[in-house]
C-alpha positions in Angstrom: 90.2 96.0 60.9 94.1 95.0 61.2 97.5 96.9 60.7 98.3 97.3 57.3 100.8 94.4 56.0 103.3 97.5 55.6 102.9 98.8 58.8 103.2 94.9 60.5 106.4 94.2 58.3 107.5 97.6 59.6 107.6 97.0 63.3 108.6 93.6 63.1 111.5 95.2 61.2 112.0 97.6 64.0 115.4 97.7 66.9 114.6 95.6 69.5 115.7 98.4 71.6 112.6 100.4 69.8 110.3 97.7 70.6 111.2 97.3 74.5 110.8 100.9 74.8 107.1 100.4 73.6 106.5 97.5 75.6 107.2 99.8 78.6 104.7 102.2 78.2 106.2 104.6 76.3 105.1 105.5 72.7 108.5 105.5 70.7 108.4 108.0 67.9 108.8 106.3 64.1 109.1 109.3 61.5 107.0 111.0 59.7 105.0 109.2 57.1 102.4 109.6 54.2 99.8 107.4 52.8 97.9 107.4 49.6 95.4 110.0 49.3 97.1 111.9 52.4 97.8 115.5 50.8 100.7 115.3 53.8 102.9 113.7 56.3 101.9 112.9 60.0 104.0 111.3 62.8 103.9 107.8 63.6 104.2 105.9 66.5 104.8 102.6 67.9 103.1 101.8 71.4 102.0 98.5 73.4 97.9 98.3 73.4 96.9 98.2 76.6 93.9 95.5 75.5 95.6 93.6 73.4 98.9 93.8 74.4 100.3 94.2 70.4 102.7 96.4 69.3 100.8 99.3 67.5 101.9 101.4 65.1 99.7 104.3 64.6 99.4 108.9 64.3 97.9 111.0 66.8 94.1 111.2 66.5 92.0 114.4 67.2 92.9 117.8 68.5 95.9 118.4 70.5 94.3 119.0 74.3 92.5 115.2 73.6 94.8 113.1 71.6 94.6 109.4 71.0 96.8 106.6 69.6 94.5 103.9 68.3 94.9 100.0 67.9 94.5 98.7 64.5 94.0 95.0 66.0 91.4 95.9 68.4 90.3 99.2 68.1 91.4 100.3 71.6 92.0 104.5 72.2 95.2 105.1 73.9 95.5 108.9 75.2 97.9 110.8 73.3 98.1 114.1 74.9 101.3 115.6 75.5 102.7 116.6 79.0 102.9 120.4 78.0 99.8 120.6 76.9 98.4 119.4 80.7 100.6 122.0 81.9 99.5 124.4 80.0 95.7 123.2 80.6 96.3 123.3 84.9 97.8 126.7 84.7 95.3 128.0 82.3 92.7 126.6 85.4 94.9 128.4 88.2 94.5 131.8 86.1 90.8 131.4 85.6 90.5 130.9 89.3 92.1 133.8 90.6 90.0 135.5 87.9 86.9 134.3 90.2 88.3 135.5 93.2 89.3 138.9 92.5 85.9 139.7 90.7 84.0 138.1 93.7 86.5 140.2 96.4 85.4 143.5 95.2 
């Protein structure tokens, strides 16, 4: 395991500004990027590792309503999902509940 030397040189390379941003908790969005037998481009991140405590720099894992970032050092899952997709995920719950209770009201 490890970050690719590219990817290290990369966010050593980065703003500092970029890099405090991480360390806060945030994941600080990078660009789009491509690798070598990638048939497209996927957006990177940079993000503190909660195990570790490296800066990361790594693309959204799995499908959107479960997302992860995940440490190259250590291996370490770091949730991903996106604040409208919770939204959309509660209010989906809140229709399917007052589904229930009209069918069990009549």
């Amino acid at each position: 395991m490890g970050m690719l030397l590219s990817d290290a040189l990369a966010v050593q390379r980065l703003p500092e500004r970029q890099k405090k941003l991480a360390r806060s908790g945030r994941k600080v969005y990078l660009g789009h990027e491509t690798r070598t037998g990638w048939s497209g481009y996927l957006p990177f991140y940079l993000f503190q590792c909660p195990n570790c405590l490296r800066l990361a720099k790594d693309y959204p894992h799995s499908y959107p309503e479960n997302q992860y970032l995940a440490c190259p050092e250590c291996g370490a899952k770091v949730s991903f999902v996106r604040f409208w997709i919770r939204v959309n995920e509660f209010f989906s719950f809140i229709r399917f509940l007052f589904r229930l209770r009209l069918r069990f009201t009549k």
